[in-house]
ZAMARGU-4260 file (C-alpha; in steps of 0.2 Angstrom, whole numbers, plus 5000, padded with zeros to 4 digits):
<rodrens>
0) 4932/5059/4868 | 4947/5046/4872 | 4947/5032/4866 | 4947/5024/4884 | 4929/5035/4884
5) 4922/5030/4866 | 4925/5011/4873 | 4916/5015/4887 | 4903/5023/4878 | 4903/5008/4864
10) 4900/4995/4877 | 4885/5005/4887 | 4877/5007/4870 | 4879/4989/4865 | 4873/4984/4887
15) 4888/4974/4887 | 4896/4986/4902 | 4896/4986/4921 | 4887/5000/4931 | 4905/5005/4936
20) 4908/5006/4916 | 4894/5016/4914 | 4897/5027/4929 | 4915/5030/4923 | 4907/5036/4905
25) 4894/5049/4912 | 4907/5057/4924 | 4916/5057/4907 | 4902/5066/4898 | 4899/5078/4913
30) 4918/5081/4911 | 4916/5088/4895 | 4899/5097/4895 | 4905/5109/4911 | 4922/5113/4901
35) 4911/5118/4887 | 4892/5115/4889 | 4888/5129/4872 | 4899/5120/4860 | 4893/5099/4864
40) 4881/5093/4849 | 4877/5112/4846 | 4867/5112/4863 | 4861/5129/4866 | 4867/5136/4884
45) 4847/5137/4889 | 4844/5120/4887 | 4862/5114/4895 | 4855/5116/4915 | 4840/5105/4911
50) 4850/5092/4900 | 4867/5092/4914 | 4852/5090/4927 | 4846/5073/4919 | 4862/5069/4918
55) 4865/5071/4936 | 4849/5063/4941 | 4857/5045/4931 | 4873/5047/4937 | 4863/5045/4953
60) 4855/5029/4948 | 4870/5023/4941 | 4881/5024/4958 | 4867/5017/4967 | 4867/5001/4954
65) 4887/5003/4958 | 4884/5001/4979 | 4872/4987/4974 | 4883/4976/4962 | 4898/4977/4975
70) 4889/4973/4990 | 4882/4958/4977 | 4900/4953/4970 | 4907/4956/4990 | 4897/4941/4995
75) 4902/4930/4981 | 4920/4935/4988 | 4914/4927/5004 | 4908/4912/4997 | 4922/4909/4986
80) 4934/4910/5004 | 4923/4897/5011 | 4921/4886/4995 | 4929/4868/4990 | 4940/4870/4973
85) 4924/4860/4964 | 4911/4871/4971 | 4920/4887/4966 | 4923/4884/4949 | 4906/4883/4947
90) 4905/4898/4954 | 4916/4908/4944 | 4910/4898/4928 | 4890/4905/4933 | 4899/4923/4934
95) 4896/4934/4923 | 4912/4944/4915 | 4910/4960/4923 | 4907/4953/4938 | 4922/4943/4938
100) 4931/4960/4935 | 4925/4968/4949 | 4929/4951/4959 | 4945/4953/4954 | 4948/4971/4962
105) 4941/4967/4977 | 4950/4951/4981 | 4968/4961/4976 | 4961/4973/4990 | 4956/4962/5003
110) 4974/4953/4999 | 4982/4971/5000 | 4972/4974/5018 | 4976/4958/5026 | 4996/4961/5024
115) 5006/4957/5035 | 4994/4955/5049 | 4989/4938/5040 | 5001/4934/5026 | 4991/4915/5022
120) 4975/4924/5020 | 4983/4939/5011 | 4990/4924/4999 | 4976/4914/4999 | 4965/4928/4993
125) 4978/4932/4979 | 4977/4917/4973 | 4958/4916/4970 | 4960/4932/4962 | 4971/4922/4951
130) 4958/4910/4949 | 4946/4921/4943 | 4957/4929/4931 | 4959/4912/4924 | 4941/4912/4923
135) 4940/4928/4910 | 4948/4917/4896 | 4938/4916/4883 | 4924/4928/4886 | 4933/4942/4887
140) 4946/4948/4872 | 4963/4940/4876 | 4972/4957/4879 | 4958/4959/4892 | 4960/4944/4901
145) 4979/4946/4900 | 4978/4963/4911 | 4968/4953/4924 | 4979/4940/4927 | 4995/4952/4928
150) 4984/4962/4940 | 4982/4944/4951 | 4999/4938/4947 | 5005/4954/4954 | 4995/4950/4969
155) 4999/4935/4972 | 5018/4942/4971 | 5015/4954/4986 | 5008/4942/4996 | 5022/4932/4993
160) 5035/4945/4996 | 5026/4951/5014 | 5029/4931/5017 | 5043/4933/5016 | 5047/4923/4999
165) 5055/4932/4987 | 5060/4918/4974 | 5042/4916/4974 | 5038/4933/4973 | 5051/4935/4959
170) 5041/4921/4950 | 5026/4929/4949 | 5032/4946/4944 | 5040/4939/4931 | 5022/4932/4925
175) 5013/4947/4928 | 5025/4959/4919 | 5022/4945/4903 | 5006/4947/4903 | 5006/4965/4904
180) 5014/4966/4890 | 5001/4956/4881 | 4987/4968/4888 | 4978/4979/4881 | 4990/4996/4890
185) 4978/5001/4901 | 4989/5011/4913 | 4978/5007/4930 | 4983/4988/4929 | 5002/4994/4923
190) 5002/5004/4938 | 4996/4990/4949 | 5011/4980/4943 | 5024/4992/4944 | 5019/4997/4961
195) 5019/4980/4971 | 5036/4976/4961 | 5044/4991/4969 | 5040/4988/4986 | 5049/4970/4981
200) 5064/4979/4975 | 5063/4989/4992 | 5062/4976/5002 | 5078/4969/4993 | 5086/4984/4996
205) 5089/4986/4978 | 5082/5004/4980 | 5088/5015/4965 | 5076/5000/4956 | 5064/5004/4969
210) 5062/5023/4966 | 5063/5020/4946 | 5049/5008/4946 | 5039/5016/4960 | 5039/5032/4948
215) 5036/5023/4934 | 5020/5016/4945 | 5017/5034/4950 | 5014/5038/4931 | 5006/5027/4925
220) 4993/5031/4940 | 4992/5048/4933 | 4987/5044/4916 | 4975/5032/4924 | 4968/5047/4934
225) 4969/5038/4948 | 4974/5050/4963 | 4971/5038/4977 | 4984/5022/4969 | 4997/5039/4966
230) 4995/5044/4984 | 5001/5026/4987 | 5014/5027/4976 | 5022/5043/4983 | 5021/5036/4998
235) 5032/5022/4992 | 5044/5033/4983 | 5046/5042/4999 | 5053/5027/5011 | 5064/5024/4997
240) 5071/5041/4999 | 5072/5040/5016 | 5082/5026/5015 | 5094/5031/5002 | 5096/5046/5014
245) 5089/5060/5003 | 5077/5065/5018 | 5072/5082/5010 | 5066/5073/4995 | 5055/5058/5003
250) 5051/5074/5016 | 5044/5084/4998 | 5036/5065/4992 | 5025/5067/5008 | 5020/5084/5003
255) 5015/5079/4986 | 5005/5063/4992 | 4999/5078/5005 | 4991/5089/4991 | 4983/5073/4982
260) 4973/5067/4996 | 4968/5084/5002 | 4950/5084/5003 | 4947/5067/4998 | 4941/5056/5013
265) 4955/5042/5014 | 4960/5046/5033 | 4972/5031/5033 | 4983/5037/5020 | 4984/5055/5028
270) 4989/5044/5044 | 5002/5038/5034 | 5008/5051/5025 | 5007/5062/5042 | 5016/5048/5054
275) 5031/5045/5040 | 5033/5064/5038 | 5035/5066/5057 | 5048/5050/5057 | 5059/5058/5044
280) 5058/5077/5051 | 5067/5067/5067 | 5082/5064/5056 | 5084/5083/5050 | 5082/5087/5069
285) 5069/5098/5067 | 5058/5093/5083 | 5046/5107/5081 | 5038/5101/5064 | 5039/5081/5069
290) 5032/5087/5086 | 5017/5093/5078 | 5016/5080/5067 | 5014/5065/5082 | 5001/5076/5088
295) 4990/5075/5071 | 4994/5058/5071 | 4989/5055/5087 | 4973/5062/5084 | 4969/5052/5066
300) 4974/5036/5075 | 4962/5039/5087 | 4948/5043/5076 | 4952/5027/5066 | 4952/5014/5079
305) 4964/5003/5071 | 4973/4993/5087 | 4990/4993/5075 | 4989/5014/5073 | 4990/5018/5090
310) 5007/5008/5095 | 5015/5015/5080 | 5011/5034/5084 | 5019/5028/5101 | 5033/5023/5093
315) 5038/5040/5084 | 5035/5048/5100 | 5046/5039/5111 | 5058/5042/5095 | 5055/5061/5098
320) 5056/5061/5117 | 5073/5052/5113 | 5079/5063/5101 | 5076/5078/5115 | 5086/5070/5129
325) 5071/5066/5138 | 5078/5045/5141 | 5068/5038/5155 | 5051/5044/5146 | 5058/5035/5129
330) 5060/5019/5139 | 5043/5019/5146 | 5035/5023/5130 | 5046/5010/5119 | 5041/4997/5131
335) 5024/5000/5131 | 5025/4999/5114 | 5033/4985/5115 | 5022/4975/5127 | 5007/4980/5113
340) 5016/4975/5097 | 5019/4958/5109 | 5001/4955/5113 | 4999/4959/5091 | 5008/4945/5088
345) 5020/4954/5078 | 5039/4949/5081 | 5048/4958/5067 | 5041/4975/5077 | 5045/4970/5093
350) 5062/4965/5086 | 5064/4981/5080 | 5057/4992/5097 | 5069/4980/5107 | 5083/4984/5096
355) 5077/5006/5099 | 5075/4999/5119 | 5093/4993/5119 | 5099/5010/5109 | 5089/5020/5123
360) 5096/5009/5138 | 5116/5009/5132 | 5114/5030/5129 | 5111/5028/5149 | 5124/5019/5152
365) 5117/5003/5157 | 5128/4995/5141 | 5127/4975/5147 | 5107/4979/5147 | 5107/4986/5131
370) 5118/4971/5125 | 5108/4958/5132 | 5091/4966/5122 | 5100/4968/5106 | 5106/4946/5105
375) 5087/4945/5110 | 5082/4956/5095 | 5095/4946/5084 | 5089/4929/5088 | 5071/4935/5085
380) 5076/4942/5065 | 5087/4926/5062 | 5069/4915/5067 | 5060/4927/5056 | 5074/4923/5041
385) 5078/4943/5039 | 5090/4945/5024 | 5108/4942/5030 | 5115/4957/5023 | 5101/4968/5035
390) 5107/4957/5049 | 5128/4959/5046 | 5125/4976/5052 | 5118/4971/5071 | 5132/4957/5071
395) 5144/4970/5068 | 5138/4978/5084 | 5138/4961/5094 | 5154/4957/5089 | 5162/4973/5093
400) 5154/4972/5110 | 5163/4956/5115 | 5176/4963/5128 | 5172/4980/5128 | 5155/4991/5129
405) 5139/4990/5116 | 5145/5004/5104 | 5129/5015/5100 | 5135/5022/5085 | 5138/5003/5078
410) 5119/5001/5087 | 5112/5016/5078 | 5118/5010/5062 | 5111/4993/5064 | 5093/4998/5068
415) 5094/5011/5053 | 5096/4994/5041 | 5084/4984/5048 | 5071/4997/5047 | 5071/4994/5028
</rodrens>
């Protein structure tokens, strides 16, 4: 066995592990026995179908006590959200250590989901993960405790960086990447890190970083055997292709991130990785391909309900009816779009669907239309304090419009900038 399974094993034996320990360790075992059920313990092949059977049967019982201890540990999330700072250290204090581990990951996640559609909250729950790192010291061994609180520090980073703060965000980075280095080099929480600080770097535009770390994220996810979190980081490592302009590589990214989720049930990642690769076929002109890509986008966006999907499928479209002359239609589409991301509440997208508006409008020829959206669009990115250097771009165009015509080439170039 690996060590990562002897541990395992050591801590089931000694009843000091969680059911999602001992879950992990008899998937490990059942690993083993199917690659070579004759050889384990000198089991004869006779008796390995009614031995891998009871197995089966716990591994059962064990993934039942798993569903039970989350839905358990998801409440104490809830009242943790609602609790006063006295009544919650109480809480995590009551909390037994692999509970608070489990707390931990679910508050990174419910952080992760909240995003940008509510960056407080997203914070907020970062930071009680935080909390409940802090409240591992001392019962768990300090290399332990130390991957918990990089996992939370590295949270709270992300939620900082989605709000837009990225001295803060460096902060806690720079916290998190120390205590990983005090951990215990368990490749899941190193991944965790590595990943949330490359989208940082992405947003910073600093993207030959980006892809580095993002690899480095991608990994460390591997040796973790964690498929889903590499998904996510190819993903990743494909925008920052894309926006280093090596589209057939984020385009073979996409294919990778493809092959990994392939039979797995995780439809909002395929919607991802199925809208981006549609995006990006739009710049290598091949319509065909991103045509049908809409499509199945379409269609997973509609299965899933998420009122934040169906805009952005709209969006790729009325980029591909652009792309095939067909003007008028791209208008009416981005509009619409534009309308819903409104009623969202989210200005940085209707910034950026004005700013594909005004690139539509101008390739008509209505030019002082097309000027008048984009210094809307700029006032909107300057409220929403957007890097200067992403907004030089769109002034360049503004200011090379004074006296003469909206150039859509300068127009063209903007929105490509502010899309990262």
């Amino acid at each position: 066995m690996e060590n990562a399974e002897l541990d395992l094993a050591e801590r089931f034996l000694r009843r000091e592990s969680s059911a999602g320990d001992a879950r992990a360790l008899v998937k490990a075992l059942l690993r083993k026995g199917v690659a070579e059920p004759a050889r384990a313990e000198g089991l004869p092949s006779s008796a390995y179908g009614p031995a891998l059977g009871r197995l089966q049967a716990r591994l059962t019982e064990l993934e039942g006590a798993v569903a039970r201890e989350r839905e358990l540990v998801q409440r104490l999330a809830d009242e943790l959200e609602a609790a006063g700072d006295e009544s919650r250290s109480t809480v995590l204090a009551a909390t037994d250590a692999p509970l608070l581990e489990l707390l931990i990951d679910i508050l990174c996640e419910r952080s992760r989901q909240q995003g940008a559609r509510d960056p407080e909250r997203s914070l907020r729950l970062a930071h009680l993960a935080s909390e409940a790192a802090r409240g591992m010291e001392g019962r768990v061994p300090a290399a332990k405790a130390a991957d918990f609180r990089a996992q939370s520090r590295a949270q709270v980073g992300n939620a900082l960086r989605i709000a837009g703060d990225f001295s803060g965000a460096h902060e806690a980075f720079v916290a998190a990447v120390a205590d990983l280095e005090m951990g215990s080099g368990d490749p899941a929480r190193g991944g965790f890190v590595f990943g949330r600080l490359a989208a940082l770097f992405s947003d910073e535009s600093r993207f030959e970083e980006a892809l580095s770390t993002t690899r480095k994220a991608g990994r460390l996810f591997r040796a973790a055997g964690l498929t889903i979190d590499r998904s996510r980081s190819l993903i990743l490592e494909a925008t920052v292709l894309f926006y280093l302009d090596r589209v057939p590589e984020a385009i073979g990214s996409l294919d990778r991130a493809a092959g990994l989720l392939a039979g797995l049930n995780e439809p909002r990642l395929t919607l991802a990785v199925t809208l981006n690769r549609a995006s990006y076929l739009l710049t290598t002109r091949d319509l065909g391909e991103a045509a049908k890509g809409v499509a199945a986008a379409r269609q997973l966006a509609m299965r899933l309900g998420n009122p934040l999907d169906a805009p952005r499928v709209a969006w790729v479209e009325a980029q591909l009816q652009a792309e095939r002359g067909r003007l008028p239609e791209a208008e009416l589409e981005l509009a619409a779009v534009r309308a819903e991301f409104l009623r969202l509440e989210l200005p940085h997208e209707v910034a950026l669907v004005t700013l594909e508006m005004a690139l539509v409008i101008a390739r008509q020829g209505r030019l002082a239309e097309a000027g008048a959206l984009a210094i809307e669009a700029l006032a909107t990115f300057e409220a929403l304090r957007v890097r200067p250097e992403a907004l030089a771009s769109l002034r360049v165009a503004l200011n090379a419009a004074r006296g003469e015509a909206l150039r859509v080439e300068l127009l063209r170039t903007a929105i490509r900038r502010l899309r990262r």
